[in-house]
N, C-alpha and C positions, 0 to 999 in steps of 0.2 A: 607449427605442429609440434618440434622441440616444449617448447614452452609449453604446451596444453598439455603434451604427455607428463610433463615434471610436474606441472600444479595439480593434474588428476594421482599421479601417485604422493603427494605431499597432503590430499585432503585426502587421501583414501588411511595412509599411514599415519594420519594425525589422530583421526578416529579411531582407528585401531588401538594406537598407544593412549589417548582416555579414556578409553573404554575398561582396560586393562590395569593402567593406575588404580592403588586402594582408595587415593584422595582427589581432590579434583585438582587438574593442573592447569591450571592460570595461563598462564602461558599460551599452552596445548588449544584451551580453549578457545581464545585470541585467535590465533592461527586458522582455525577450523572455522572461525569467521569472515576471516579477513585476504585469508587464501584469495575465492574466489572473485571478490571484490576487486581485488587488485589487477585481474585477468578480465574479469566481468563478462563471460562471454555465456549462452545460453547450456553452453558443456559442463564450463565450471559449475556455474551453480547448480544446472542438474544433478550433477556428481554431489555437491555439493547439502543439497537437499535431502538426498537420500542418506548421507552421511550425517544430520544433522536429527533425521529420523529414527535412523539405527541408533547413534549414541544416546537420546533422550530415552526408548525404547529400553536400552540395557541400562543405562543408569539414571533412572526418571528422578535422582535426587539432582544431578545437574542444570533440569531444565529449566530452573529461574536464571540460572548466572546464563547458561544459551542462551535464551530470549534475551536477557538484558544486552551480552553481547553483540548477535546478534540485529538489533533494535539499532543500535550503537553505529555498526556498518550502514546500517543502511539508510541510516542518517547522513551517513558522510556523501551516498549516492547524491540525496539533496543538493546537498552543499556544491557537489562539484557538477552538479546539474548534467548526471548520465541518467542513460537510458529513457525510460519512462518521465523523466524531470528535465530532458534536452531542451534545449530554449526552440521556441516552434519559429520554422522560416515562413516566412508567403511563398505561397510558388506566383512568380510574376504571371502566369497566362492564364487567365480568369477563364477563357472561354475553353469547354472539355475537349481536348484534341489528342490524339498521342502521345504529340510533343510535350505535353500539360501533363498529360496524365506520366509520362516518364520522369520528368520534371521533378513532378510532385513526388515519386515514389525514389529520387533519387535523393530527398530531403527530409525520407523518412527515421526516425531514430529508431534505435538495437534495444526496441522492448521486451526482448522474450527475455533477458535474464532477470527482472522486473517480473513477467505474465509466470515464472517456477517459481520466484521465489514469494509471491502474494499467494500463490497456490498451497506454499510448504506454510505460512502465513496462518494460511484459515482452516487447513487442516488442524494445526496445533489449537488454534482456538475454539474451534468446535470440541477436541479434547478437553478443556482445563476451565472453559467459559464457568461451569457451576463447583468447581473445584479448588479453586486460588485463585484468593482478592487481589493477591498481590500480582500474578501473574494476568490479572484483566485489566490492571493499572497498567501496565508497562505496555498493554496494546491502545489502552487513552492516550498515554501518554506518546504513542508511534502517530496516532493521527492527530494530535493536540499539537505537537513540533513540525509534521511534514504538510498539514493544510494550513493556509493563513484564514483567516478574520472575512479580511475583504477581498475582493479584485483588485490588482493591481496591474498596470500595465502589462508588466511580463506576467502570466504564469507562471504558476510551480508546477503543475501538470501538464506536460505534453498537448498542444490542443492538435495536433498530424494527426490525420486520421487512423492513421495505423497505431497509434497509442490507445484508440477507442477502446479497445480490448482490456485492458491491461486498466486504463483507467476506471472503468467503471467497475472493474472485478476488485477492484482496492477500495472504492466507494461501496460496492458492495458487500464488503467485510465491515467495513464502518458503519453501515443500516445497520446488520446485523450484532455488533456489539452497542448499540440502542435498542435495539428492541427485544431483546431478552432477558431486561428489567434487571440488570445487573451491574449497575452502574448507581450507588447511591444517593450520589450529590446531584439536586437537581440543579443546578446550576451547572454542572461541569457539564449532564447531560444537555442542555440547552447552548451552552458554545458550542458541545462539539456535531451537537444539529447541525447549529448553523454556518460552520467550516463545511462539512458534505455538502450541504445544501449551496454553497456558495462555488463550490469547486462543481457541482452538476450542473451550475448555469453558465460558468466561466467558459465551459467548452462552447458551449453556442456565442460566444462573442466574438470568433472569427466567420469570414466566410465559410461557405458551404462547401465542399472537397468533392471529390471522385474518389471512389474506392481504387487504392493501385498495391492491394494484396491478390495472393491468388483466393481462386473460390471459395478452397478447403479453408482458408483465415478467413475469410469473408464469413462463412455460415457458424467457424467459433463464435467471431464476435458479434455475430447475433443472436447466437445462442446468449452469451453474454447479457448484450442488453434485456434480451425477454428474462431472464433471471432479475437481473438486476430492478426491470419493469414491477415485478412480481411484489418485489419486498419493496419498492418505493410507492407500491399503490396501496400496502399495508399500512406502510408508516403513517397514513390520514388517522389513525384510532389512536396513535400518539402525539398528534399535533391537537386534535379535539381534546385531549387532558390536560395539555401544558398550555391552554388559549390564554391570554393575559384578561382578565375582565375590563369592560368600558371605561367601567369607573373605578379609581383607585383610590383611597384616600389617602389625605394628607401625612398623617400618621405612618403609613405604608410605604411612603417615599422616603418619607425622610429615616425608616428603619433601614429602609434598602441600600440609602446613601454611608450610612451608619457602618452597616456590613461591609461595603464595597470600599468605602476611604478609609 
């Protein structure tokens, strides 16, 4: 509790002094990123969120170096494979009992600081999506580093079912930075299809779970998916324009190999 009081007044008073600074502090900023990360817990970075909205809010010239910071941190989540990125256990008792279902809920990973910070995520992006190229890069570039290619044994996504939530709200965000036509390169847009698209079937490659949240998370993360259902039943109008034709010719290959080596 010590510790959660220091780091809420260390992001509260970090913000404060950026915001107040005539020039941007380096540093400050770091900080104001990396605070809560270090803590990770859903306090921090709610604190942490609202701190990150305030300062963009009073000095909207900072918010590229935020996001890039920002982006940076939580990258590093990946890498150390917290939260939403925890390596997924089996629960041994296949068949749904108590014991199963506590089991499984005792195997569950700490995604809410993950489910604020995807939130504070696509808030910004719904701000900046038709306003800076630079700043819609830097959100390719978040789901271009945190999804891979292919399935690979381990996931990089949480496949627990209590990650449902969290995950598909981050797949979410990623539909939605394809399909508001803002993203030039087709090419870039067609990898990073196909990373969503590969990380929404990965989750069905385990068995099938029992819900062992309460209610009130149960009917978010349905809300969730019906969201998420929504914009992935759109996305068929942009797969109908990107189809590859039957026939390719010769010519056409060897351009493409051209481009690509």
């Amino acid at each position: 509790a010590v510790v959660s009081t220091q780091s809420t007044g260390s992001i509260n008073h970090t913000s404060a002094f950026l915001i107040s600074e005539e020039k941007l502090d380096r540093k400050a900023l770091r900080a104001l990123c990396w605070i809560p990360v270090t803590c990770f817990t859903k306090d921090s970075v709610r604190i942490a969120a609202n701190c990150w909205e305030w300062t963009v809010s009073k000095r909207p010239e900072f918010e590229t170096h935020l996001l890039m910071e920002n982006i940076a941190a939580w990258k590093w989540t990946v890498n150390r494979r917290m939260g939403l990125f925890s390596p997924t256990v089996a629960c041994k008792r296949p068949v749904v009992t108590d014991n199963a279902v506590q089991e499984l809920a005792s195997l569950a990973p700490d995604c809410e600081p993950h489910r604020i910070w995807i939130q504070f995520l696509t808030q910004r992006f719904e701000v900046i999506k038709f306003k800076s190229a630079k700043r819609v890069e830097l959100f390719t570039s978040l789901f271009h580093t945190t999804l891979p290619l292919t399935s690979h044994n381990t996931s990089i996504l949480s496949n627990h079912i209590s990650a449902i939530g969290p995950r598909f709200d981050f797949l979410h965000l990623g539909l939605l930075l394809l399909q508001n036509d803002i993203i030039s390169n087709e090419l870039n847009q067609s990898i990073l299809r196909e990373r969503i698209y590969t990380a929404i079937l990965d989750y069905f490659c385990v068995s099938a779970q029992w819900p062992c949240s309460t209610t009130a998370d149960c009917l978010r993360d349905v809300n969730v998916l019906n969201k998420f259902w929504d914009t992935l039943f759109h996305d068929k109008k942009y797969l109908k324009s990107i189809l590859v034709p039957t026939t390719i010719s010769p010519d056409a290959i060897q351009l493409t190999n051209g481009k690509l080596g």
